[in-house]
C-alpha positions as CSV (number, residue, x, y, z in Angstrom):
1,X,-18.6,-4.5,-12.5
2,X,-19.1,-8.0,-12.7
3,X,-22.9,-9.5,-11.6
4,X,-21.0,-12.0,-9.0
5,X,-19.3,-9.0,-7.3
6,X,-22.8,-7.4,-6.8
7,X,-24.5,-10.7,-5.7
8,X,-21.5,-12.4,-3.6
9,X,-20.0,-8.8,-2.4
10,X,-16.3,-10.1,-3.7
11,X,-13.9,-11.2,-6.3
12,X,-11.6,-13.1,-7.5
13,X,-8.3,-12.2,-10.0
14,X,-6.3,-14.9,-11.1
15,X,-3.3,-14.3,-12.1
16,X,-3.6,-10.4,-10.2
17,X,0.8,-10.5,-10.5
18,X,3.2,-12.1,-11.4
19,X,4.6,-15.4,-9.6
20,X,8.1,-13.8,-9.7
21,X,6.6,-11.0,-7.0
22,X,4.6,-13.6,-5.0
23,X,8.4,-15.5,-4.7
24,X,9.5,-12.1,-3.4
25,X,7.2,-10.7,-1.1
26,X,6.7,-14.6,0.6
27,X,10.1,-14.5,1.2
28,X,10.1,-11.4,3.1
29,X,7.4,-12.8,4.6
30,X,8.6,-16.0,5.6
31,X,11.8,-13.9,7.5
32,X,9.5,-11.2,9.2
33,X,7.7,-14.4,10.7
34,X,11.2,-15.7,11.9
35,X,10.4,-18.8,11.2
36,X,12.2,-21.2,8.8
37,X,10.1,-22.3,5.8
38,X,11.4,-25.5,5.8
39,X,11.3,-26.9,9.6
40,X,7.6,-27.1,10.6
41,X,9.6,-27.1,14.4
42,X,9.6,-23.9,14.1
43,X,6.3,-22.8,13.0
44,X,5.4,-22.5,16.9
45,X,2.6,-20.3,16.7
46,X,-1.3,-20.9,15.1
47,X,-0.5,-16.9,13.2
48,X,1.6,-14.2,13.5
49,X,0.4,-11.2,12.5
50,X,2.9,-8.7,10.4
51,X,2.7,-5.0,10.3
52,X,2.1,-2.7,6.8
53,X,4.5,-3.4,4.0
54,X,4.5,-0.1,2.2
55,X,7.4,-1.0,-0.1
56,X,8.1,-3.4,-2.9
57,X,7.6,-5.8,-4.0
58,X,3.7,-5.3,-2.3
59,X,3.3,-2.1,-3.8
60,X,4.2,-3.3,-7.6
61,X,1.4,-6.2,-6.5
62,X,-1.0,-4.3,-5.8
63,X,-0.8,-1.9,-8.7
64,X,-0.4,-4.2,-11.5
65,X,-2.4,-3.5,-15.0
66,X,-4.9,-6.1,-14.1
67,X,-5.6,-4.8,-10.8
68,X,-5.9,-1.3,-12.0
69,X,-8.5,-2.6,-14.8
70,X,-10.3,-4.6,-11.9
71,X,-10.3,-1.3,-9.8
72,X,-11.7,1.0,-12.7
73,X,-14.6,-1.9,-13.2
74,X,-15.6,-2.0,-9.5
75,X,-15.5,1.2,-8.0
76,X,-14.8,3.7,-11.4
77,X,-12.3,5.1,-13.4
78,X,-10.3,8.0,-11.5
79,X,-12.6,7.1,-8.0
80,X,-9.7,5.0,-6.4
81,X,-5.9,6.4,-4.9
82,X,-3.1,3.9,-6.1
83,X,-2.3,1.5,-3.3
84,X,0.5,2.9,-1.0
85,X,0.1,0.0,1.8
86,X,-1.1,-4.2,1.9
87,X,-2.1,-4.0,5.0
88,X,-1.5,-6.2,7.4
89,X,-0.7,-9.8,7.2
90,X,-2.2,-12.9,9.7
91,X,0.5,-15.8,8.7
92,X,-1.4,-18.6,9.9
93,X,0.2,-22.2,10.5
94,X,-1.5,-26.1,10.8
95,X,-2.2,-25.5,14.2
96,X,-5.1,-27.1,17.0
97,X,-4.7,-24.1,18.9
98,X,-7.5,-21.2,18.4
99,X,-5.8,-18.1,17.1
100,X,-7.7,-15.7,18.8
101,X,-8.6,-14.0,15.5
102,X,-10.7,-16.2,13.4
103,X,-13.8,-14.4,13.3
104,X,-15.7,-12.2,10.7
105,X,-14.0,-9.2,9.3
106,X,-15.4,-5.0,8.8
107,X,-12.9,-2.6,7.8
108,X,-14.3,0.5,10.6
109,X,-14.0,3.5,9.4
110,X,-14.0,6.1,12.2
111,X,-14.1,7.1,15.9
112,X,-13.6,4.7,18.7
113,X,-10.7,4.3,21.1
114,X,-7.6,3.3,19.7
115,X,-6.7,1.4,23.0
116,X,-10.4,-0.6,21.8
117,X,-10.9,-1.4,18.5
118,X,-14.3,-2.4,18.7
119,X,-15.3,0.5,19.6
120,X,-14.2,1.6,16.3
121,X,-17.5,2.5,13.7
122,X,-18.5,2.3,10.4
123,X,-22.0,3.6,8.5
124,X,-23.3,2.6,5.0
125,X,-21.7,6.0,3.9
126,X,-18.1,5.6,5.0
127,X,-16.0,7.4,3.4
128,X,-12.2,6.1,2.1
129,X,-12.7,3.0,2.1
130,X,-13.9,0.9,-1.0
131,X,-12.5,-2.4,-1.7
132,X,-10.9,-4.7,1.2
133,X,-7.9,-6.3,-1.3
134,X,-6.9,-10.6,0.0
135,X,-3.4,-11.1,-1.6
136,X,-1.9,-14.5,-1.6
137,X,1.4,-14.9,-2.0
138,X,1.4,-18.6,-1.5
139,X,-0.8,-21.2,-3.0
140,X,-3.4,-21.9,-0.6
141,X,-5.8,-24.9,-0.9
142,X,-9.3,-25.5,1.2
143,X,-7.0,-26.9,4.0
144,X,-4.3,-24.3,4.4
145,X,-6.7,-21.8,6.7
146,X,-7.9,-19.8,3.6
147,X,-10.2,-16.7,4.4
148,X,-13.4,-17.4,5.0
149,X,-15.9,-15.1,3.0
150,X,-19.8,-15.1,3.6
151,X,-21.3,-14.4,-0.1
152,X,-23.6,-11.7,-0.2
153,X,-23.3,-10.7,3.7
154,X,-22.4,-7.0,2.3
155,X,-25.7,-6.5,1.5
156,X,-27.3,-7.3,5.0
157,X,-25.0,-5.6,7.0
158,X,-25.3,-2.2,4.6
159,X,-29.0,-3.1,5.3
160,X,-27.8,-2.6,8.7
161,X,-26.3,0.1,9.1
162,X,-28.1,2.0,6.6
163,X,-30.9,1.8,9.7
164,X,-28.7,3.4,11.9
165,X,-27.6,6.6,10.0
166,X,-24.4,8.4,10.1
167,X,-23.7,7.2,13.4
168,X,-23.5,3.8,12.0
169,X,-22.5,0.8,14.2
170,X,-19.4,0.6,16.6
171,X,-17.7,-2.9,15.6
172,X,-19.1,-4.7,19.2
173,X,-22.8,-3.9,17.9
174,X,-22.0,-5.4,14.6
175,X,-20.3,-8.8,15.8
176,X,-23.4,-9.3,18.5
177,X,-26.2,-8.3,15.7
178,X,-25.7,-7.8,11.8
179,X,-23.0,-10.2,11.0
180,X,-24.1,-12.9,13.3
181,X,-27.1,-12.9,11.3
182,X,-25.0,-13.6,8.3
183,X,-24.7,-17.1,9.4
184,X,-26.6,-18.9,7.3
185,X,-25.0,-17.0,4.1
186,X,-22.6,-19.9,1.9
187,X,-19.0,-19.2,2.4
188,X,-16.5,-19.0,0.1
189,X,-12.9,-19.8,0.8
190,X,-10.0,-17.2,-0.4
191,X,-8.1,-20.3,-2.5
C-alpha cells in the first residue's frame, strides 16, 4: 500500500486498461445517454445518470492485471471478490445548470429506507465494502467536471464514525456534520 493512499485516502492507476476498452465501453456509453457525441445540441441535460453495467467490456476493465496487483497492494491478497458490477455512471455535460448531485460522496453500507437514501448508514466497521473504484473512459481535463476528491477526509470521517459505534451514521448526519467539516481538506480532481 502506497504512503499517498494512507495519507490522501485514494489513488490513482494510469494506464488501469487498455484504451481499446475505454473506446468500447464510452461508446456504449455515449448510446445509453442517447445523445449524439458529436452534436453538443443534443447534450440537453447537465448529467445523466446510467444504471450498473455488469457485462463487458466494464468487467474486463475492472479486472485487468494491474488492477488486480493494485487490489492485492491495498486491501490484501485473497481479501477482495473480482468485480462483477462498475456501478453506476453520472455522464455530466458543459452545463450552467446545477445537477442536483454534485455534492460529497460515502458509499452506506446498511439499513435505511430504500424509498430515502439518506437514511441509509455506515460505521467505521462496515463490512463489504473496501475500495470505491472512479473509471474514466474518456480523457477528462480540470474543466470537463472531474470528481472532486477531499485528500485525507477518510480519516476524519472514520474519526467520526468510529465515535458513534456500530450504529454508525445515517448519510443525513454525515452530510450536516463529519464531511462538512472536511472543507478545508485540498481537493484533488479525478483527471
Amino acid at each position: 500500500m502506497s504512503q499517498h493512499f494512507i495519507d490522501a485516502g485514494w489513488e490513482k492507476l494510469e494506464g488501469a486498461f487498455p484504451r481499446a476498452l475505454a473506446d468500447q465501453a464510452r461508446a456504449m456509453l455515449w448510446k445509453g445517454t442517447g445523445c449524439d457525441p458529436d452534436d453538443p445540441s443534443t447534450w440537453s441535460k447537465p448529467v445523466v445518470r446510467l444504471g450498473n453495467f455488469e457485462k463487458e467490456p466494464f468487467l474486463s476493465a475492472a479486472s485487468t492485471p494491474a488492477l488486480r496487483a493494485a487490489f492485492d497492494r491495498l486491501v490484501g491478497a485473497g481479501r477482495w471478490r473480482p468485480c462483477q458490477s462498475v456501478g453506476t455512471f453520472p455522464i455530466r455535460f458543459p452545463s450552467a445548470a446545477d445537477p442536483g448531485d454534485a455534492g460529497w460522496h460515502v458509499d452506506m453500507s446498511f439499513g435505511g429506507d430504500p424509498a430515502d437514501f439518506l437514511s441509509w448508514r455506515v460505521n467505521v466497521s462496515s463490512k463489504g465494502r473496501a475500495l470505491l473504484m472512479l473509471f474514466l473512459f474518456s480523457d477528462v481535463g480540470p474543466d470537463d467536471a472531474p470528481t472532486r476528491i477531499r485528500s485525507g477526509s477518510h480519516v476524519d470521517v472514520a474519526r467520526a464514525l468510529a465515535a458513534h459505534g456500530a450504529e454508525g451514521l445515517s448519510l443525513r448526519e454525515l452530510v450536516d456534520g463529519p464531511i462538512a467539516a472536511t472543507a478545508g481538506h485540498d481537493v484533488a480532481l479525478a483527471t
